[in-house]
N, C-alpha and C positions, 0 to 999 in steps of 0.2 A: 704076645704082640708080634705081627708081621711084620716082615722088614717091606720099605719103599718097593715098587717094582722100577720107577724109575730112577732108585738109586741114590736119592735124597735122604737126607740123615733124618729121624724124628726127633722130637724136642723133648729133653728130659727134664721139668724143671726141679731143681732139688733147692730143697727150702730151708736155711741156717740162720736159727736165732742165738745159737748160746755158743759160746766156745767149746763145750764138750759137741754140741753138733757139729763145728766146724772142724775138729778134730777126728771125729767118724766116719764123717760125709767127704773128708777131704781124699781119700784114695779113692771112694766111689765117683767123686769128680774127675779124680785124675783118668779113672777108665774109663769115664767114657767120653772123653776128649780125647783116647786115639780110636775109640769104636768108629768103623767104616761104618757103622750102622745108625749110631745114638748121636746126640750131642747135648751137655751140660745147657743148660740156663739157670745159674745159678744167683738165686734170689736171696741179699741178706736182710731180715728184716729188722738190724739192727737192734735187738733186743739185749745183746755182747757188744757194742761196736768196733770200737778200740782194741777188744778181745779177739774177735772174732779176725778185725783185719791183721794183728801178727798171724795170727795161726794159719789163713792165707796168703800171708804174703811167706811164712816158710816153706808151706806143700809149690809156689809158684801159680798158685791160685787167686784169682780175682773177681768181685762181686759184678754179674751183669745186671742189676736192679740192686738198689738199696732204697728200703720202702721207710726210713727212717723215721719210725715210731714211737721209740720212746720219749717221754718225757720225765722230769723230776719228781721222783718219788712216786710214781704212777700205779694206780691199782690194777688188780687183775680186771676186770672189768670196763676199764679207760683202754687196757692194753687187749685184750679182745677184740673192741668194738673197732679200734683203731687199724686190726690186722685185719681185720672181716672187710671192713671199708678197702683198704688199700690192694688187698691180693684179689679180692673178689672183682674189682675195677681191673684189675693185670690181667685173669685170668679172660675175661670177656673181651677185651681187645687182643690179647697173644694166641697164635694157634702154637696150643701145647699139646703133646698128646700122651703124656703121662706126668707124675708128681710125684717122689720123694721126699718121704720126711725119715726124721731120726728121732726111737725115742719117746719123750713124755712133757716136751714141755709145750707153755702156751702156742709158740710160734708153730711147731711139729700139727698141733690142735686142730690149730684155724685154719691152716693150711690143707690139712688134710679133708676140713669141713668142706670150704670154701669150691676144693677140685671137686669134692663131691655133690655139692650145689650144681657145679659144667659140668656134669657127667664127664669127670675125667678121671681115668682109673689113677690109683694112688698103691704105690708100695713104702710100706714101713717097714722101718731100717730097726733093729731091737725092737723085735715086736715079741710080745709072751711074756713079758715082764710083769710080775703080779705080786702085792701085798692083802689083797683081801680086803684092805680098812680102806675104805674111802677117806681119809683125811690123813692118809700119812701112807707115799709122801705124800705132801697136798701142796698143789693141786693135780702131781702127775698120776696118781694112780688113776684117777676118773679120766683121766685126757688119754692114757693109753689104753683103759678100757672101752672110750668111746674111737678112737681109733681102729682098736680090733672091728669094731662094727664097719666101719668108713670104708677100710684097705680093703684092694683086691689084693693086692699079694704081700706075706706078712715073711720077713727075713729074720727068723729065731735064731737066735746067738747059739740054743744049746738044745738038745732033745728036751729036757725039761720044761723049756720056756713054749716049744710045740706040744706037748700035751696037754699043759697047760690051755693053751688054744684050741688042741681039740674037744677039752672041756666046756668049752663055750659054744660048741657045735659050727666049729670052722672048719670047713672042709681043709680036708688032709693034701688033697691036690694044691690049692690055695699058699701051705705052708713049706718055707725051705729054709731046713737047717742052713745055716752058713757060716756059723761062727760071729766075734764081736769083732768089729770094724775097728776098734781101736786096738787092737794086734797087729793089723795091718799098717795102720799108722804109725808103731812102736817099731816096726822091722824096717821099715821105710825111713824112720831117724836114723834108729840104728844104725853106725857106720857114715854118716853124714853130719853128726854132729860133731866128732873130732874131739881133742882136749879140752875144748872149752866147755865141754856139755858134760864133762866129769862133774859129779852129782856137788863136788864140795868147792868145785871154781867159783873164786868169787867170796867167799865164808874165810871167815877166821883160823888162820893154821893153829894144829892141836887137836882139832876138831875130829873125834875116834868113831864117832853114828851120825847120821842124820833122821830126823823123823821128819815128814811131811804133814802137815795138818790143815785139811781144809774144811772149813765148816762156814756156807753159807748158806746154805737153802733154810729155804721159808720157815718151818718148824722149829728150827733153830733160832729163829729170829730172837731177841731178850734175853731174860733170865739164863736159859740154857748155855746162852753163845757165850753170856762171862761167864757162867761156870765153868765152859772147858779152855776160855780165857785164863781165867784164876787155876787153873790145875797145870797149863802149858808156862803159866811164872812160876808156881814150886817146883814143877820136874826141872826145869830151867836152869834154877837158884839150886837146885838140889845135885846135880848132874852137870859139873862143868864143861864133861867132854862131850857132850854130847848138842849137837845142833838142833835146836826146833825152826822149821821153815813153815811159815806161813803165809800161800799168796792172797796176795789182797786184793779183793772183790771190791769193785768201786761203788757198788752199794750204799748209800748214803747209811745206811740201818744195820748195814754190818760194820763201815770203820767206827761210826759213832761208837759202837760196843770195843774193838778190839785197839783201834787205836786212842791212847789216854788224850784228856781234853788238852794237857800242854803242849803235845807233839802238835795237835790239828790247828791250836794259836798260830 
């Protein structure tokens, strides 16, 4: 992409529906709001909201569009049509001249559809990322394999995630290793968080480990999610010094499973 000749910055919009987006995407925002060249337009499309807005309001980032899509308990489908609608209308009234996603989820998707409907080039942020099985995970494997199609330019976290793509017959010029965005985000806490981001602030003193446990994507949904419910209460009850952390996805179909019916009375 050329830079202005007379000196005017081009418009990047990068597109944030989930909280691990907005934790990836948040250093690429922050560069290029000092680029003499670029500048952020940064669109949440509230698919995280509440999520997404701490994780900007730590980097010192804020939403310039929130297309505020979701609804209660919404399928993929409802949540599709709603982002196709919403970005596809931005896109035709805003002079953009590139697009940003991160990734594999629906927002990353549609977005990337959507710039490609306005012929607007699109780079993807973790791009190469491959399972094989189209339904796991599901629905991001098919959204990032339909992505590799979409992008013009594809930013692979690792040489491996690039060959991967050259497997697909994606030009090799097209792909640039760069590493996973959320190291840059880690180094950027790092030394900013202070005492208080000590991993066991806030937890019960005694406490000798902590383990982190997140389990909410799709697949998981049910049976599985209590099962590694019911395993994180024996090691628990079994393991006094030991902390289990688990953050909680506001998910109606995840607390239903992990938190019990009398806490949610």
């Amino acid at each position: 992409m050329k830079n202005h000749s007379n000196g005017t910055r081009r418009t990047i919009a990068t597109i944030v529906g989930t909280r691990p987006e907005a934790i990836k995407l948040a250093p690429l925002i922050q560069q290029l709001g000092q680029s003499p060249y670029l500048k952020p337009l940064v669109i949440s499309t509230s698919q995280h909201r509440e999520m997404v807005r701490q994780i900007f309001s730590t980097f010192g980032i804020s939403a310039d569009v929130d297309l505020d899509v979701m609804r209660p308990r919404q399928t993929l489908w409802e949540l599709t049509s709603l982002l196709a609608l919403e970005l596809g209308s931005l896109f035709e009234k805003t002079k953009i001249d590139a697009v940003v996603v991160q990734g594999d989820t629906t927002s990353a998707f549609v977005g990337g559809m959507c710039a490609f409907y306005h012929k607007i080039p699109v780079g993807h942020v973790e791009a190469g990322l491959r399972s094989h099985d189209r339904y796991s995970p599901f629905p991001e494997e098919l959204n990032r394999q339909m992505l590799g199609r979409l992008s013009s330019w594809h930013f692979a976290p690792t040489a491996h995630s690039a060959s991967l793509l050259t497997a697909e017959n994606i030009s090799r010029h097209d792909i640039f290793v760069c590493g996973n965005t959320v190291v840059d985000a880690l180094h950027w806490m790092v030394g900013r968080a202070g005492s208080n981001g000590h991993p066991a602030a806030g937890l019960a003193p005694g406490l000798e480990k902590l383990v982190l446990v997140t389990c909410h994507r799709r697949e998981n949904l049910g049976e599985p999610m209590r099962n590694v419910a019911e395993a994180v209460r024996r090691l628990s009850e079994a393991h006094a010094a030991v902390g289990f952390v688990v953050p909680m996805h506001p998910n109606p179909a995840v607390r239903d499973i992990l938190v019990p019916e009398a806490v949610r009375m």
